[in-house]
C-alpha positions as CSV (number, residue, x, y, z in Angstrom):
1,X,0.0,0.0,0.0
2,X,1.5,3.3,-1.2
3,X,1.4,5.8,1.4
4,X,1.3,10.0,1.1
5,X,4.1,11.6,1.9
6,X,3.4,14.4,4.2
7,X,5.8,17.5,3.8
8,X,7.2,19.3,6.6
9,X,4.9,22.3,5.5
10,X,1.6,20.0,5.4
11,X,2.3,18.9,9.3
12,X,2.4,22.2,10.5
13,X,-0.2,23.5,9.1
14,X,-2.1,20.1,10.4
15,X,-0.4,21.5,14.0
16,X,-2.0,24.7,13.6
17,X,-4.9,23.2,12.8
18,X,-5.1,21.4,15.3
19,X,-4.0,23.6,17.8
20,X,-7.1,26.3,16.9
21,X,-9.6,23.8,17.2
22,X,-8.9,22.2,21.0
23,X,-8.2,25.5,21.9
24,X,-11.3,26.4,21.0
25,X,-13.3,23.5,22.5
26,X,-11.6,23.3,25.4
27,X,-11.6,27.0,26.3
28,X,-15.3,26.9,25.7
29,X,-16.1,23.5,27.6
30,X,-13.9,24.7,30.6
31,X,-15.2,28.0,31.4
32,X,-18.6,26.2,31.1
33,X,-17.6,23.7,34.1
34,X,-15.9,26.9,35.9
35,X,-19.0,29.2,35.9
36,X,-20.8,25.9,37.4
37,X,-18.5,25.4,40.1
38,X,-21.0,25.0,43.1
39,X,-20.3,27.0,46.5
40,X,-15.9,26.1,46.7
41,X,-16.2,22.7,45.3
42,X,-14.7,21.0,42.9
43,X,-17.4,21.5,39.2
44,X,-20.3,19.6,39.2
45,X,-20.2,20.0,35.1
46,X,-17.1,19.1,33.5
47,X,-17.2,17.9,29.5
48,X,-13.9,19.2,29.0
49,X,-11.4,16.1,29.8
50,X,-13.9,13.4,28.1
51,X,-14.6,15.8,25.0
52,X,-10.9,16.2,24.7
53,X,-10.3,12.4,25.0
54,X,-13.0,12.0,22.4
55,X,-11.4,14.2,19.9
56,X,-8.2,12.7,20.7
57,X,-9.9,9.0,19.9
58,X,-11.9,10.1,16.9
59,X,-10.0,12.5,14.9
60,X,-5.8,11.3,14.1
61,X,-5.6,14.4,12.3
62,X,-6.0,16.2,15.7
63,X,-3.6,13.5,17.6
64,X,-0.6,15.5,17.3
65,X,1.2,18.2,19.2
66,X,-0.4,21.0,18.0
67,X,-3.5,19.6,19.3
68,X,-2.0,18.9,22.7
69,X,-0.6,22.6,23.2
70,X,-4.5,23.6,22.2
71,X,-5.9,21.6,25.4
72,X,-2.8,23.4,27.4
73,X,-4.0,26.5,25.7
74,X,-7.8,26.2,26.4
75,X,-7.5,24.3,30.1
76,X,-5.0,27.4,31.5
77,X,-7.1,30.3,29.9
78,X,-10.3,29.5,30.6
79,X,-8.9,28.4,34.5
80,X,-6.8,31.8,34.9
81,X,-9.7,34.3,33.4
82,X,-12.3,33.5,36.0
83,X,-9.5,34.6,38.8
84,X,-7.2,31.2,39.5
85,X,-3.7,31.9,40.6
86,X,-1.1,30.5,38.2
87,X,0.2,27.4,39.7
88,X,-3.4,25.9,40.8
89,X,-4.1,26.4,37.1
90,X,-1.2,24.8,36.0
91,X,-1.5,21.9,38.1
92,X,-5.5,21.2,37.5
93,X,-4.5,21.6,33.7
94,X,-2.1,18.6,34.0
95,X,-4.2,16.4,35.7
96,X,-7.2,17.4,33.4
97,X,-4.6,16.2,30.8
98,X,-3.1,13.4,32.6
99,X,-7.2,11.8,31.9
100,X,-7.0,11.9,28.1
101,X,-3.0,11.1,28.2
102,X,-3.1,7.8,30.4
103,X,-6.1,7.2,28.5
104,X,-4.7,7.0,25.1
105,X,-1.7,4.9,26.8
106,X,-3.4,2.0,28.3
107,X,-5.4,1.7,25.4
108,X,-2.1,1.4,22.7
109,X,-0.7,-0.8,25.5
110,X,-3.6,-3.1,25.4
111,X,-4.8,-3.1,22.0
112,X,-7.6,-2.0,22.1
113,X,-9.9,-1.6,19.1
114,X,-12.1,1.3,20.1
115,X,-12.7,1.9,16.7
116,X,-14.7,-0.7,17.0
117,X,-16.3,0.7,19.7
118,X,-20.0,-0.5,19.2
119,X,-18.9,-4.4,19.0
120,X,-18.7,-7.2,21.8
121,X,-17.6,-5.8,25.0
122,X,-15.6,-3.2,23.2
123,X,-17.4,-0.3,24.6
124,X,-17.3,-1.6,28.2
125,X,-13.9,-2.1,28.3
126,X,-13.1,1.4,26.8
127,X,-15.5,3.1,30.3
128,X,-13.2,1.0,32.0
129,X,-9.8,1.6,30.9
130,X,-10.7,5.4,31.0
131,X,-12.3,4.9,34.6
132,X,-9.5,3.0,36.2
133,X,-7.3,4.1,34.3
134,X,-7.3,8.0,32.8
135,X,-9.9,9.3,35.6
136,X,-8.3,7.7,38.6
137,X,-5.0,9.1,37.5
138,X,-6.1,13.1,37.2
139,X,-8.3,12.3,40.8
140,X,-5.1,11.1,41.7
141,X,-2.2,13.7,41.2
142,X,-4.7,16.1,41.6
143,X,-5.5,15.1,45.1
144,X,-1.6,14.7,45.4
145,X,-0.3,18.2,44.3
146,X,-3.0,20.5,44.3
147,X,-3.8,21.1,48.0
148,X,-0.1,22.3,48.3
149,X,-0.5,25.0,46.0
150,X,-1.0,28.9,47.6
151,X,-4.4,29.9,46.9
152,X,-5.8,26.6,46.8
153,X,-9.5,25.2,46.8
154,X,-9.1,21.7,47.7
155,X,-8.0,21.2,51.4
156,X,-6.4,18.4,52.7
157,X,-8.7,17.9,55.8
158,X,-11.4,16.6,53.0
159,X,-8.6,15.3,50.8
160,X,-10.5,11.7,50.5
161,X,-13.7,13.7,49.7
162,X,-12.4,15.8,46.9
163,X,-10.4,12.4,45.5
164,X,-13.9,11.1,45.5
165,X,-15.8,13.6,43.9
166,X,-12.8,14.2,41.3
167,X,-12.8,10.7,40.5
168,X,-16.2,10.0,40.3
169,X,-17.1,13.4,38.6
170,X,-14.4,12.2,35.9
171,X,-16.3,9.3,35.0
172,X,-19.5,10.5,34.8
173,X,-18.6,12.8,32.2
174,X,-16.8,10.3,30.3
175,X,-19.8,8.4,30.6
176,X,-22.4,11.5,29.6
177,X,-20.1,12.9,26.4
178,X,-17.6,10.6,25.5
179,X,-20.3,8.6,23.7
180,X,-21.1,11.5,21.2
181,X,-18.3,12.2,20.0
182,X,-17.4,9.0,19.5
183,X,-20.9,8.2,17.8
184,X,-20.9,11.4,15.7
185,X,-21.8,10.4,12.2
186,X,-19.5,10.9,9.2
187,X,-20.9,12.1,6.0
188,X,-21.8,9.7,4.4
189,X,-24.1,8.1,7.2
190,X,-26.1,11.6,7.7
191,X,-26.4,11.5,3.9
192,X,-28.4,7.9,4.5
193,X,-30.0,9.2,7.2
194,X,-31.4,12.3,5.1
195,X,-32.4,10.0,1.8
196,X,-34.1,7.7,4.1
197,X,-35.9,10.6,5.8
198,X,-37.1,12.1,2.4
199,X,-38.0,8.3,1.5
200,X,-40.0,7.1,4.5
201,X,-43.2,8.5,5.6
202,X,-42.9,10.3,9.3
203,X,-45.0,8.5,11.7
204,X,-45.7,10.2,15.3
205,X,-44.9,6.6,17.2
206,X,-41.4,7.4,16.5
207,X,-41.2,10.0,18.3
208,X,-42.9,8.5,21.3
209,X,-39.7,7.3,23.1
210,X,-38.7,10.8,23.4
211,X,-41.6,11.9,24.4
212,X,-41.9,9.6,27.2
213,X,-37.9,11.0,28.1
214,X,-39.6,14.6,28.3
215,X,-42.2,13.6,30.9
216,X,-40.0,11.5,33.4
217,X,-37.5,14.2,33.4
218,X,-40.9,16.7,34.1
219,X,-41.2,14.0,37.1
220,X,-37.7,14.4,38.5
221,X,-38.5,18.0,38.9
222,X,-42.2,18.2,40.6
223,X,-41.5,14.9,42.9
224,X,-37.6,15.8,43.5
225,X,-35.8,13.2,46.2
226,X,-33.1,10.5,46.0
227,X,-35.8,8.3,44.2
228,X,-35.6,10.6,41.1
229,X,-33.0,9.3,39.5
230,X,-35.1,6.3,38.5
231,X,-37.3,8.1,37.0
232,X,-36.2,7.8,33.6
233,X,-34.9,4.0,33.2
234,X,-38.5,2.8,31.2
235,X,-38.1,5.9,28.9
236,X,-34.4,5.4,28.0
237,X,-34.9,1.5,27.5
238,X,-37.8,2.8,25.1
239,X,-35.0,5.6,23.6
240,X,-32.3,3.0,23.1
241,X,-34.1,0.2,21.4
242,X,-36.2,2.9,18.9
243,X,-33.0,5.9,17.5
244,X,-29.8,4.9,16.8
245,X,-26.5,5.9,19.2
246,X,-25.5,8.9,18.5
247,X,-29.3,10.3,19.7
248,X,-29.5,7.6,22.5
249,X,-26.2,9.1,23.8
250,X,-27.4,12.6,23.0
251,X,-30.0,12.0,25.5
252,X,-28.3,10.2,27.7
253,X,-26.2,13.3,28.2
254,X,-29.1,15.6,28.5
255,X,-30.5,13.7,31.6
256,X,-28.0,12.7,33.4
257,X,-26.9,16.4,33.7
258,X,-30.5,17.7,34.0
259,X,-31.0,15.1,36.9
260,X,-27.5,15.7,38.4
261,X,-28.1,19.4,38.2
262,X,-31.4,19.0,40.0
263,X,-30.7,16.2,42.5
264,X,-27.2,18.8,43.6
265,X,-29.6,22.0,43.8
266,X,-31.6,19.8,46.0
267,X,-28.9,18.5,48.3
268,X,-26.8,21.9,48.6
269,X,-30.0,23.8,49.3
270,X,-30.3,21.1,52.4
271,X,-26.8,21.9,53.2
272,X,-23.4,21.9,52.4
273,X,-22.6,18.6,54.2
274,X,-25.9,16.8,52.7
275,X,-24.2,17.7,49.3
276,X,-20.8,16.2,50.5
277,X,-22.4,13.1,52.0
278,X,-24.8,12.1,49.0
279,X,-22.9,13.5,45.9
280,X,-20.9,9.9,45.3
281,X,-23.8,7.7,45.5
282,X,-25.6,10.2,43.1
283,X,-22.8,10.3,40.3
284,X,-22.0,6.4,40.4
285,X,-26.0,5.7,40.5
286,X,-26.5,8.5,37.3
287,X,-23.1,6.4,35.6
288,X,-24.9,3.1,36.1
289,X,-28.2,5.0,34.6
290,X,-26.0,5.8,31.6
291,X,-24.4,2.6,31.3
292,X,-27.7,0.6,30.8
293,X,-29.3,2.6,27.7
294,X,-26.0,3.0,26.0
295,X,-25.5,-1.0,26.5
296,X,-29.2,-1.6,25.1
297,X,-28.1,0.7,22.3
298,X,-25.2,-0.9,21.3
299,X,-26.6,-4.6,21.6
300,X,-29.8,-3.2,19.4
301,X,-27.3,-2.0,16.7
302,X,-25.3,-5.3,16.9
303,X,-28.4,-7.2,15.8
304,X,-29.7,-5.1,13.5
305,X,-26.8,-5.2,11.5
306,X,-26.3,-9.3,12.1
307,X,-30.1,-9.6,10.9
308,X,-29.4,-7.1,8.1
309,X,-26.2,-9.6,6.7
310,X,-28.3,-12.7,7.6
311,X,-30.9,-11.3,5.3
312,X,-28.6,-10.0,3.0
313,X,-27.1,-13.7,2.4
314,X,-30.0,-15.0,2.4
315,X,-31.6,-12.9,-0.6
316,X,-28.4,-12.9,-2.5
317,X,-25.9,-14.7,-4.4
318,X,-22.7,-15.6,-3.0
319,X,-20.4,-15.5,-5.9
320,X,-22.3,-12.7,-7.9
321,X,-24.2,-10.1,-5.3
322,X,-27.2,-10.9,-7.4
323,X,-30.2,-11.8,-5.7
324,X,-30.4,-14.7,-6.2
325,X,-33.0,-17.3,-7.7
326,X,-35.4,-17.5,-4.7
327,X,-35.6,-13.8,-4.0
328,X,-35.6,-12.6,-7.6
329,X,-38.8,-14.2,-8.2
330,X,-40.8,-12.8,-4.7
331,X,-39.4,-9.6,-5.7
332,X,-40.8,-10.1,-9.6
333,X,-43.9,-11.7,-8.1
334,X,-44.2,-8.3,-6.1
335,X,-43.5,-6.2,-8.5
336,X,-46.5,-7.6,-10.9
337,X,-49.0,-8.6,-8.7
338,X,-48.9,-6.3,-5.5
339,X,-47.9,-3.1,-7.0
340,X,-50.4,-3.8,-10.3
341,X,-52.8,-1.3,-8.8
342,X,-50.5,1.3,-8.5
343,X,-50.8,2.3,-12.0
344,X,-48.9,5.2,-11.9
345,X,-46.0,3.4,-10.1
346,X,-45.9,0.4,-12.5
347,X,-47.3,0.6,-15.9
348,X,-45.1,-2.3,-17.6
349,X,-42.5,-5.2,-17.3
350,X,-40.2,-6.3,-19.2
351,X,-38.3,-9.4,-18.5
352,X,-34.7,-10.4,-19.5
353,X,-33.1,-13.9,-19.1
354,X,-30.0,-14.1,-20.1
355,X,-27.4,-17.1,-20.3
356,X,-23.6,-17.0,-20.8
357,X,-22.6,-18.6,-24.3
358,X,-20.0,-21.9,-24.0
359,X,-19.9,-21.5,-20.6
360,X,-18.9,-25.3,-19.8
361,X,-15.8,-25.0,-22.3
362,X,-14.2,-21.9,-20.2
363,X,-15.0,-23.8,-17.2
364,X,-13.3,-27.1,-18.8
365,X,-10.1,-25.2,-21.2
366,X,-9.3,-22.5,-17.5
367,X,-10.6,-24.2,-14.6
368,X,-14.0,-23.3,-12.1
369,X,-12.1,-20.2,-10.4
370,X,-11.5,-19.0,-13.9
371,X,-14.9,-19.9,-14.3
372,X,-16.0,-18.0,-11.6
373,X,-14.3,-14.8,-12.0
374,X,-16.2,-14.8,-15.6
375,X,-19.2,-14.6,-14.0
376,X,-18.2,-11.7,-11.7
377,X,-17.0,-10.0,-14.2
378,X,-20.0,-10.4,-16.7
379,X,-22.2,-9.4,-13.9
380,X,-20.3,-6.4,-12.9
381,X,-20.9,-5.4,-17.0
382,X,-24.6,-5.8,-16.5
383,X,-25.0,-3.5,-13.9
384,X,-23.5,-0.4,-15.4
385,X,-25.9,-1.1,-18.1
386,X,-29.2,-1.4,-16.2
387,X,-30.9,1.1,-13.2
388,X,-30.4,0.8,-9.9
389,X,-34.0,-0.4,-9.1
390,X,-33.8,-3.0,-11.8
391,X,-34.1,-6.3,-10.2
392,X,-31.0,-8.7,-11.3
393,X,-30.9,-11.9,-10.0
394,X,-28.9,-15.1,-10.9
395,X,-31.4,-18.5,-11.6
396,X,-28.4,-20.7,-11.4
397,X,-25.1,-21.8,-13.1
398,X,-24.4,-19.3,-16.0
399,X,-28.3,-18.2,-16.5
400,X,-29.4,-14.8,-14.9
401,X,-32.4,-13.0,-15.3
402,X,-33.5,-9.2,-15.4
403,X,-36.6,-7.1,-14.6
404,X,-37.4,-4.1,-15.6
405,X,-40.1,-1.8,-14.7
406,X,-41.6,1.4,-16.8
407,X,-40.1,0.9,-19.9
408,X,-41.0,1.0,-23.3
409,X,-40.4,-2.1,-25.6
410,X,-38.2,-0.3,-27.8
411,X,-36.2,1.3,-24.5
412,X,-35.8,-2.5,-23.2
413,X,-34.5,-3.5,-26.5
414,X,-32.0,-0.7,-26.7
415,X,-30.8,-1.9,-23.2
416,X,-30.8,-5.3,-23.9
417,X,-28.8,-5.2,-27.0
418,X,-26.3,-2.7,-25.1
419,X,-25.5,-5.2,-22.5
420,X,-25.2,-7.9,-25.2
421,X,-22.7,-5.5,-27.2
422,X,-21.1,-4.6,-24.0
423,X,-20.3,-8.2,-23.0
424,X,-19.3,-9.1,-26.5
425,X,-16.8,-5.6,-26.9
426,X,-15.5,-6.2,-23.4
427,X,-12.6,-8.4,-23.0
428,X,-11.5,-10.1,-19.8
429,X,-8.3,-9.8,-18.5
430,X,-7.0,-12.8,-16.5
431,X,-4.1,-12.6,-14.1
432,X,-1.3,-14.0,-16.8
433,X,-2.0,-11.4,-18.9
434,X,-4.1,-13.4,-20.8
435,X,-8.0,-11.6,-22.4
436,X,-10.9,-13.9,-22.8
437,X,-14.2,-12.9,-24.8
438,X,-17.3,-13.9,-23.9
439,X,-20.7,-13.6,-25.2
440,X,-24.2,-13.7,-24.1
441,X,-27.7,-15.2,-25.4
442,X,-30.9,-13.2,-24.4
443,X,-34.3,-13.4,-24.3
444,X,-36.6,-10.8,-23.5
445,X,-40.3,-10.6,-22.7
446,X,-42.5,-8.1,-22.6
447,X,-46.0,-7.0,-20.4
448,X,-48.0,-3.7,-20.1
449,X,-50.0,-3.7,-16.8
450,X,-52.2,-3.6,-14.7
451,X,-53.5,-6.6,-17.0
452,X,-50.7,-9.0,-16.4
453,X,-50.2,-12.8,-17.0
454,X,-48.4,-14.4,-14.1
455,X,-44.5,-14.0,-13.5
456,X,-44.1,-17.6,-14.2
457,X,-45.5,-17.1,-17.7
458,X,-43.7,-14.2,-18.6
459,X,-40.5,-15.6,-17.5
460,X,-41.1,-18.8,-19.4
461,X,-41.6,-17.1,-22.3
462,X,-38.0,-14.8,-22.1
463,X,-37.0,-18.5,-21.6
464,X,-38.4,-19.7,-25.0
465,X,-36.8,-16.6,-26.7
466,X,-33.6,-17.6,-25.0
467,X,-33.4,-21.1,-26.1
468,X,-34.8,-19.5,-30.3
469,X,-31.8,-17.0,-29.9
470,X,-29.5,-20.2,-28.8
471,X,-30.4,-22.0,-31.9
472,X,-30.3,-19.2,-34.1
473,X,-26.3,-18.9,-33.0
474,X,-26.2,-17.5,-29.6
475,X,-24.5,-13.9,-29.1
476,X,-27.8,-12.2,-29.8
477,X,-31.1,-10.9,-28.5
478,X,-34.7,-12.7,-29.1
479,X,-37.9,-11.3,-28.0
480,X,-40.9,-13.7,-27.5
481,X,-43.1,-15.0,-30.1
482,X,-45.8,-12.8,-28.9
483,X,-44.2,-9.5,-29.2
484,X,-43.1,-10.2,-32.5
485,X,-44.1,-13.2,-34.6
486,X,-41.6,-14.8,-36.3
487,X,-39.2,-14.1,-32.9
488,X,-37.2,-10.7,-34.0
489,X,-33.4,-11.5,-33.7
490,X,-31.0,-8.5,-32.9
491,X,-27.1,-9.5,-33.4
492,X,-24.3,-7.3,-32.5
């Protein structure tokens, strides 16, 4: 594999780069978790480290050095605007740091896959490394340097108390943001997304999952108490097993912060030392509320797609990507006698069955992978010749078959005689430089609807024109006897 050299120019511009943008996130997500700083405690609200370990896991073009000075950059300005003396700053920015740092680390030393992310145990394992691992190390040289510093808000009379709430604060933002940004879509998934919104007719049961979210987060806030933070289990199972995982974890987010937010105005309003004494249990019970949904999410995906490439196989040809013989003829058998009263959808058929010429010799002179590869290769010539909402399908052996819907007779003879042309013209080259020609027989019927004999009459009758343009010297196109009578042949 050839790879692009990258000029001394192109990697610092990629530093700058990627200096700008952390510098800019970070500033931004930091002076958010500053300006929520409860009372003198450590912040209740803090995206920045998990955001920054997100980017860092997401985006290579932004794991570089440039991108590490931006988190510097962002971490000490946004700490020393809102008042913090130097060194504080410049210790809480290394153990912000030391989170995403030790992360990355364990995860290269371990092997990890996160790419993969939304498979097996993948996911769980990455909340653990960055628990035990990333999180526990900033709670930890926090805990160990900063209470030293002049000017200093953590005290070590409570150093076991601020250890916990660093700690446990760390990993309930990993668990709230780290899932976005590592679920953000690329383009060409929101392009799917969009095409099959446009496609699909909206339906107001989808969005009752959310809706349900809406009301038991309503809940937490008229009957407010330690019991709130189950309020919204039933809705997020709902959430996770109905949208995909970027919008579970969107929404994930939302509530645990709405409910932390709510459930610490509750307790500091009590008191200072109520805060202290129930803040833990809150933070580990919202991270095991956040596990759950993502889990369900994740294990809904898994068997979507499994069910997906079950069905896939099971439709299609193995050798070809054709559908094969089964499904060709339910999807015919659709197409003629379920959508024959849409009239303005399907107004004619035209049927195709085509069969490669001498196929046994090629098999016999080069061998069945040979043999194969021929078959690949024809088909691959088909398709640039036919729609994409054409039905091709393989019957068996060297015989394939073609629907086509909304054409004219003369526009499916123009096709079908392109594809014969197309597979006569088109030599195939084999892997000693050697070319084979092939050639194609085909035999084409045609049906205006809604009036419509059955599929299996119409494709026995391409079949008859197949076998007439066989014996008439194969390499050609026949159309059925009742179309034209005597059979029309078309030669290239």
């Amino acid at each position: 594999m050839v790879q692009a050299i990258t000029t001394p120019h192109q990697r610092l511009k990629d530093n700058i780069s990627a200096f700008f943008i952390i510098a800019a996130i970070i500033f931004v997500t930091a002076l958010a978790g500053i300006l929520g700083r409860p009372l003198l405690f450590l912040a209740i609200f803090w995206p920045a480290n998990a955001i920054l370990l997100g980017l860092l896991l997401r985006f290579n073009s932004l794991k570089n050095i440039g991108g590490w000075l931006g988190a510097f950059a962002g971490f000490m300005i946004a700490d020393l605007l809102t008042g913090n003396s130097f060194l504080v700053t410049l210790f809480l920015t290394i153990a912000n740091m030391l989170n995403a740092l030790v992360t990355l680390i364990l995860i290269r030393l371990l092997k990890l896959h996160y790419k993969q992310y939304n498979k097996g145990l993948t996911f769980l394992y990455l909340f653990t490394i960055s628990a035990f691992g990333g999180c526990l190390a900033a709670a930890t040289f926090a805990c160990l340097t900063v209470p030293h510093m002049p000017n200093t808000f953590m005290s070590m009379d409570r150093i076991w108390v601020d250890f916990g709430m660093w700690w446990t604060g760390e990993i309930l933002n990993v668990i709230a943001f780290l899932p976005i940004i590592l679920a953000i879509p690329d383009k060409t998934t929101i392009q799917n997304y969009y095409q099959d919104f446009q496609q699909k007719t909206f339906q107001f049961k989808t969005l009752l999952p959310f809706l349900g979210v809406i009301l038991s987060v309503i809940l937490t806030h008229f009957f407010i108490g330690p019991g709130a933070i189950m309020f919204p289990i039933a809705a997020l199972v709902w959430a996770a097993l109905s949208y995909n995982l970027f919008f579970v974890a969107i929404i994930n987010c939302v509530i645990c912060m709405l409910l932390y937010n709510a459930l610490t105005s509750y307790y500091i309003e009590q008191s200072p030392n109520a805060y202290l004494a129930t803040t833990l249990s809150v933070r580990i019970g919202l991270f095991m509320l956040a596990l759950a949904p993502l889990t369900l999410a994740i294990i809904s995906l898994n068997r979507q797609k499994l069910y997906h490439q079950i069905l896939y196989l099971a439709n299609h040809d193995g050798l070809t990507t054709t559908l094969n013989r089964r499904h060709f003829y339910e999807e015919s058998e659709k197409t003629i006698t379920e959508d024959a009263d849409k009239k303005h959808l399907i107004q004619s058929v035209t049927i195709l069955v085509l069969d490669l010429d001498h196929f046994k010799k090629i098999n016999d002179q080069y061998g069945h992978v040979i043999g194969d590869y021929v078959l690949q290769e024809f088909s691959n010539q088909v398709r640039t010749q036919i729609r994409s909402d054409d039905l091709f399908g393989r019957l068996g052996g060297e015989e394939f078959a073609i629907l086509f819907k909304n054409l004219s007779l003369e526009q499916s003879v123009q096709i079908a005689q392109r594809i014969c042309n197309t597979v006569f013209t088109t030599p195939i080259h084999l892997e000693d430089h050697q070319t084979l020609n092939i050639s194609v027989s085909i035999g084409l019927s045609y049906q205006t609807l809604p009036y419509c004999v059955p599929f299996q009459q119409l494709i026995k009758r391409a079949d008859d024109a197949l076998y007439l343009a066989k014996e008439k010297g194969r390499n050609q196109l026949c159309l059925e006897q009742d179309v034209h009578s005597p059979p029309k042949m078309f030669a290239p």
